[in-house]
N, C-alpha and C positions, 0 to 999 in steps of 0.2 A: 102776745109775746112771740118773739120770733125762733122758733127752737133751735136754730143755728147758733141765736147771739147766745142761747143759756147752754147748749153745749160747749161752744167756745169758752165760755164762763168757767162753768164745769173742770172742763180739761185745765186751762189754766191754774185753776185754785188746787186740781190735782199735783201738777206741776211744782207749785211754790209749795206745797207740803212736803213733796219728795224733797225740794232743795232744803226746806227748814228742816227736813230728817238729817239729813246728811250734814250740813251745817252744826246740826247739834251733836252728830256721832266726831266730827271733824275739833269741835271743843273740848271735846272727852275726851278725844286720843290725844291732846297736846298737852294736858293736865300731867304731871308729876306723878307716879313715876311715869317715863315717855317709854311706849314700847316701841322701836320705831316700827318694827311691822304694821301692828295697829292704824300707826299714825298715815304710812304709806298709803294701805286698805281705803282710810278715811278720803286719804287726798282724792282716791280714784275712783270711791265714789260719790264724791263730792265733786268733782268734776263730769263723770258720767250725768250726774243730775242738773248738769244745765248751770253751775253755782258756776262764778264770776271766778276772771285772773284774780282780781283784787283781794278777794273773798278768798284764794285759796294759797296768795303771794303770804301770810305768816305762816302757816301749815307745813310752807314749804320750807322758807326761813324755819321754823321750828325743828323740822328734818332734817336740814343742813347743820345745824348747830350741833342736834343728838349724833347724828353720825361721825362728827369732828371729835365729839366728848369719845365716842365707841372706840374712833382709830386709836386717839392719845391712850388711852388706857389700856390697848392691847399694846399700842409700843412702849406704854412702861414695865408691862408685865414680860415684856422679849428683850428687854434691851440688858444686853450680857458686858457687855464693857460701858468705861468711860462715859469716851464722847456717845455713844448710843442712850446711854442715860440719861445725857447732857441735853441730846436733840430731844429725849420724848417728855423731858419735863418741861423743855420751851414748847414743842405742841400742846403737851397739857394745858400751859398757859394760857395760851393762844385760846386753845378750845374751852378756856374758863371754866375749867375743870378746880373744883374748891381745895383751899390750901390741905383740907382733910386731904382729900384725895393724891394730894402730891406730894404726900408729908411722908411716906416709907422711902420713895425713889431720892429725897433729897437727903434723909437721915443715909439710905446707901449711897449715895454721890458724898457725901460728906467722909463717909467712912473708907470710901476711895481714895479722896481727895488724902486723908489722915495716911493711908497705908501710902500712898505714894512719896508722901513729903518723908514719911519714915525711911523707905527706902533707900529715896537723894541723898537722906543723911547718914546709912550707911556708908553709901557708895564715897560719899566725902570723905569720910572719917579712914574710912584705907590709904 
């Protein structure tokens, strides 16, 4: 045997274990609930270990997504008038954020919508 080809062996088989660690920790952090830290952590060390674009392009998608779901839900929870309403429950949309989720900000857009038409109809009735 040639102790170069079974180190090279060696080394290698070391190699794909580290990448199937990370591949496996890279599974876990995409898994429901998503933290996106975790999932970050995962990408970087899944990438550190030699794991493929390919291998790491949903991980990433999976990132991009959670962090659209993060923004839409902070501008629902900031949005003080109307149209600010208006715009964070089309991102919510967008960001497929579940009708659970976008069910307060519409009940208040709706209740907006109510006061204003009340309003117009004072302002008529003068």
């Amino acid at each position: 045997e040639d102790p170069g080809s079974v180190q090279s062996a060696q080394a290698l088989l070391e190699k794909l274990e580290h990448q199937a660690k990370a591949l496996e920790g890279l599974a876990t952090a995409m898994k429901a609930p998503i933290d996106e830290q975790a999932l970050q952590e995962a990408l970087k060390a899944a990438k550190a270990s030699g794991v493929g674009e390919m291998e790491l392009a949903e991980g990433r998608r999976t990132l991009e997504a959670e962090m659209k779901k993060t923004a839409a839900k902070d501008s629902l929870k900031s949005a003080s008038n109307f149209h600010a309403l208006q715009e964070a429950i089309s991102q919510g949309e967008q960001a497929e954020l579940s009708q659970n989720e976008l069910a307060d900000a519409k009940r208040d857009l709706a209740a907006l919508e109510e006061k204003s038409r009340a309003k117009l109809a004072a302002l008529e009735e003068k």
